[in-house]
N, C-alpha and C positions, 0 to 999 in steps of 0.2 A: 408503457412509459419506462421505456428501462432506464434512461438516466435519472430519474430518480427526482426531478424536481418537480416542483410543486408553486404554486404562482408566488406564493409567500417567500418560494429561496432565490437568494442570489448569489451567483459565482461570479469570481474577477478573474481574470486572466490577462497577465502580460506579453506580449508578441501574437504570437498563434493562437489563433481562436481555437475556441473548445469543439470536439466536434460534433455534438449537438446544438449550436449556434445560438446558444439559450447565454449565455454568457455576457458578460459587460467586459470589452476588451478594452485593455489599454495601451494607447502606442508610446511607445518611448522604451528605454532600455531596463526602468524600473521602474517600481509601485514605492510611495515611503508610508512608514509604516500609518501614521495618521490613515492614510488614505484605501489600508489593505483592513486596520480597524474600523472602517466607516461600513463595511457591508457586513457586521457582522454585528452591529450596534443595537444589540438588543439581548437583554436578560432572563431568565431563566427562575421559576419558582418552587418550592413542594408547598403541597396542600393535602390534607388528608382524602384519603381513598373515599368515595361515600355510596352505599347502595341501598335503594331503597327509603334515602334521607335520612343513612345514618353512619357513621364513620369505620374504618373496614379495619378492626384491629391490624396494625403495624404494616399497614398497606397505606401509601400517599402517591400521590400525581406529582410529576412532574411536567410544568406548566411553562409553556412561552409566553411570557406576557405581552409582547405586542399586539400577539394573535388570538391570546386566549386558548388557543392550543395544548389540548393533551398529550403529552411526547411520548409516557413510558408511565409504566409500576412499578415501585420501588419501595424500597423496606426503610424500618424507621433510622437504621446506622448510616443509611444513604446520604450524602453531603453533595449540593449542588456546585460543581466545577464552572465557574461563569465562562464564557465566550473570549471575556478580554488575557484568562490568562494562556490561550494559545500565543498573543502578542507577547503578551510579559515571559513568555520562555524565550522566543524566536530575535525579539527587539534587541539585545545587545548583540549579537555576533550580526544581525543585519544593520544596524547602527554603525559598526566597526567596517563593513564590506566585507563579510567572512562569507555571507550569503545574499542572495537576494527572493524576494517573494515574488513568485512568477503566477502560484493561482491559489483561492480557496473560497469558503463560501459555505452554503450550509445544502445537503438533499435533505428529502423527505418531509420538506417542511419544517425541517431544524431539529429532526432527531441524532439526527447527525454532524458536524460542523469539523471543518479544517484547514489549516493554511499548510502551502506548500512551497519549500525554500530552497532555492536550489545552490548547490557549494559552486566553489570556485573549481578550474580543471575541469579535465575532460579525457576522454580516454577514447582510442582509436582500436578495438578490438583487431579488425581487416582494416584494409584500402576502405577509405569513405564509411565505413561502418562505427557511427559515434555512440559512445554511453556518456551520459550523464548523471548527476548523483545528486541527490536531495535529502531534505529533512522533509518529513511528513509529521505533522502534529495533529492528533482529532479528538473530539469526545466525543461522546456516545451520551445526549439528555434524554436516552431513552431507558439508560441504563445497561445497556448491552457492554458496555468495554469501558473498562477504567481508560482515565486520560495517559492518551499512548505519544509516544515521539519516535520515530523509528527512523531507519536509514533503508534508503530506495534506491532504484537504478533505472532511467527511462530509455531505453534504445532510440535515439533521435531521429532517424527513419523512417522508422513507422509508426512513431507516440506510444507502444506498447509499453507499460508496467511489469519489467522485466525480475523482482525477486524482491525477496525482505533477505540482506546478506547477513543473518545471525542465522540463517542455516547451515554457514558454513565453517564457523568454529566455536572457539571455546569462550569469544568474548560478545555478548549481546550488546550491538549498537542502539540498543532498548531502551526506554524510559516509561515505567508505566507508574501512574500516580491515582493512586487508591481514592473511591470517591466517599472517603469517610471524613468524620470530624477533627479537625485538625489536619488537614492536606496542609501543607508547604511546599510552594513551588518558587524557589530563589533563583536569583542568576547563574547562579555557580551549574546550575543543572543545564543551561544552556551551552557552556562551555564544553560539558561533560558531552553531549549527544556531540558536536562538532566533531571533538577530539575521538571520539568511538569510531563517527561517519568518516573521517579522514583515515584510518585506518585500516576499515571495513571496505571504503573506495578500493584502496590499493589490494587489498585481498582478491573483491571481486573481479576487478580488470586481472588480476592475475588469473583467476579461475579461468573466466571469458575466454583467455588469450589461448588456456588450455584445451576448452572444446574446439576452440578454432580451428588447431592443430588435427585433430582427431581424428579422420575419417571414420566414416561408418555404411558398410555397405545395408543392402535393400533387407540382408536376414535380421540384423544389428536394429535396424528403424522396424521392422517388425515388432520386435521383441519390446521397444521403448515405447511402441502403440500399444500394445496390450499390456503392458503395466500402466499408462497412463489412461486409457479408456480399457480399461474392465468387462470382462463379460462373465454372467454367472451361466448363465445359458453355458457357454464355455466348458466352462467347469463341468457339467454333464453329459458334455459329449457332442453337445447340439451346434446350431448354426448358431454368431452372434445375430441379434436382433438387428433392426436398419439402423437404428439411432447411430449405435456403437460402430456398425461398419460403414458409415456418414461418416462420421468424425472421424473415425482413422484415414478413410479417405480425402477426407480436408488436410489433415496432418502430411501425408504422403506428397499431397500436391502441396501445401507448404514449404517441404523440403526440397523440393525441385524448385519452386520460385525463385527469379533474379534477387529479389529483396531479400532473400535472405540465404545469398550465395552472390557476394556482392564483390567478393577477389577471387578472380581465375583461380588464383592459385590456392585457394582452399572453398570447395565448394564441394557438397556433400558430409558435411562434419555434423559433430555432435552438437556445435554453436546453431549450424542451420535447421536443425531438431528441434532442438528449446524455444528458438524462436519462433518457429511455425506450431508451438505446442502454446507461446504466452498470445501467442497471434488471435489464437482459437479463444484461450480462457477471457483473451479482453475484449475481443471482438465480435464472436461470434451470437448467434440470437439465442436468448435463455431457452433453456427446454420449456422452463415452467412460464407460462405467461401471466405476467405482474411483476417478474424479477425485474430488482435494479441491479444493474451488470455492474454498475463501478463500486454499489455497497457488494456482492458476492464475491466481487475479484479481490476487492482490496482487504477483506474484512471478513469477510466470510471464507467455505469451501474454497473460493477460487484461490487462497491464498494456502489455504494447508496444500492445496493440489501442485501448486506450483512448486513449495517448499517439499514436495514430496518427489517432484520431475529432477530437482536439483539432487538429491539426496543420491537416484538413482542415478544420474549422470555423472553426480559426483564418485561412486565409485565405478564406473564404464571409464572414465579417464585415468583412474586411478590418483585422483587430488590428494595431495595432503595439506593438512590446513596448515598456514604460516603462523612461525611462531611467533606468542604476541611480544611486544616491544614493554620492555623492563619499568611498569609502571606501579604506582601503587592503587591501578584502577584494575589489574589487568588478572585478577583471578573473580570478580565477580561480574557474576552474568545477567542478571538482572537489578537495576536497583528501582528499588518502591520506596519515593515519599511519603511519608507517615509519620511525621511530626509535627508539632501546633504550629498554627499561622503568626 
């Protein structure tokens, strides 16, 4: 079950169905937000930990109440993040038209939950080669990840989930909100992820525009296979194992594919590497069998991995990050809500 759902979760999607066809689509050009709140209309509990019918010192469940559902274990400072304030962050800039909700919903039976909004603009890397830029919002009622709002980038081509862009400078288009007593999440924090993610847009289309440029011949894509598939085998001298020499061969014909060599005039670049590298992280079937692909990509490894292919590509092109625009947001890199409601 790599996508991750469960009979109890439902996802919305506007236009393009999901591609596991597990989803509630909806036709028209947008979701309002009543109607993006209505799949996710259900609350969240703690209740003491109990074993053996007795309570587990500073150990509590957290509880989906529709389901009865045990999500996660959690300690006593834990503070339940309800489902409605992914809306209450998102609802004024998409109330305004800043953004629109295109999907979200809950895996794993509601360990998980997110809506996802995508800005205005659009960005043409090559000929016909589109990015798109979103706000992603999730919690985590299993306790795994404080409630996160980040800034994304979807290559419209081939629906791949192309980067988290606060890898690439000095200002985090981050919001993460601590899941303790006294969270506060106000509007003003809405505005703030906008104004990051419009910034961070223009950053990463500029990056983009840069591997575009780039060629890289067959020694070059070598060398950015075996940093980004690993062999320890390697390392002593040996053959890589098959896994490892799969995947670089997936990677290799990657970069040779139409899709991702999509203008005559720059085909073979470092843009068509990344992409046959995010192709593999979103696409491809887990090693481990029971992984959900869209919780490892987005949230897990699949996402330090990706931020780890940027970093290296980032200097193969020689990036420098842009500098940021004279605000008085513009030297802190993360901000954490952590004051009374």
């Amino acid at each position: 079950m790599s996508h991750g759902l469960t009979e109890t979760d439902q996802v919305f999607t506007v236009g393009q169905n999901a591609w596991h066809n597990l989803d509630v689509n909806v036709k028209g050009p947008r979701l309002t937000a009543d109607e993006a709140r209505a799949f996710l209309n259900w609350t969240v509990k703690k209740v003491p930990a109990m074993y053996d019918g007795k309570p587990v010192d500073g150990a509590f469940y957290t509880v989906r109440e529709d389901t009865d559902t045990v999500l996660g274990v959690v300690g006593s400072m834990y503070a339940v993040i309800q489902n409605k304030w992914l809306y209450r962050l998102l609802d004024p800039v998409v109330d305004q038209d800043a953004c629109i909700y295109e999907t979200g919903g809950s895996i794993l039976g509601g360990r998980k939950v997110w809506a996802l909004a995508k800005l205005p603009g659009e960005h043409y890397i090559v000929n016909d080669d589109r990015v798109n830029d979103y706000i992603l919002v999730t919690i985590a009622h299993d306790g795994s990840l404080p409630f996160t709002a980040m800034h994304t980038s979807v290559r419209v081509v081939c629906q791949n989930t192309l980067s988290a862009a606060y890898s690439l400078g000095s200002a985090y288009p981050i919001v993460r909100i601590k899941h303790t007593p006294g969270y506060n999440a106000n509007i003003q924090i809405a505005h703030r992820i906008l104004g990051l993610s419009t910034k961070a847009s223009s950053k990463m289309a500029t990056f983009f525009a840069e591997l575009a440029v780039r060629a890289m011949d067959s020694k070059e894509l070598a060398t950015f296979a075996k940093f980004v598939f690993p062999s320890v085998r390697e390392n002593e001298g040996k053959e890589a194992d098959t896994r490892i020499q799969e995947l670089r061969n997936k990677l290799y014909l990657g970069f040779e594919a139409d899709i991702n060599n999509m203008d005559p005039a720059h085909r073979h670049t470092a843009w068509s590497a990344y992409n046959a590298y995010t192709d593999i992280l979103d696409h491809d079937a887990p090693a481990r069998k029971g992984t959900d692909r869209r919780n490892w990509s987005l949230y897990g490894p699949g996402q330090d991995k990706r931020i780890s292919a940027m970093n290296w590509l980032r200097s193969f092109v020689g990036f420098k990050t842009l500098p940021e625009p004279e605000t008085e947001l513009s030297d802190e890199r993360v901000w954490e809500a952590d004051s009374s409601e």
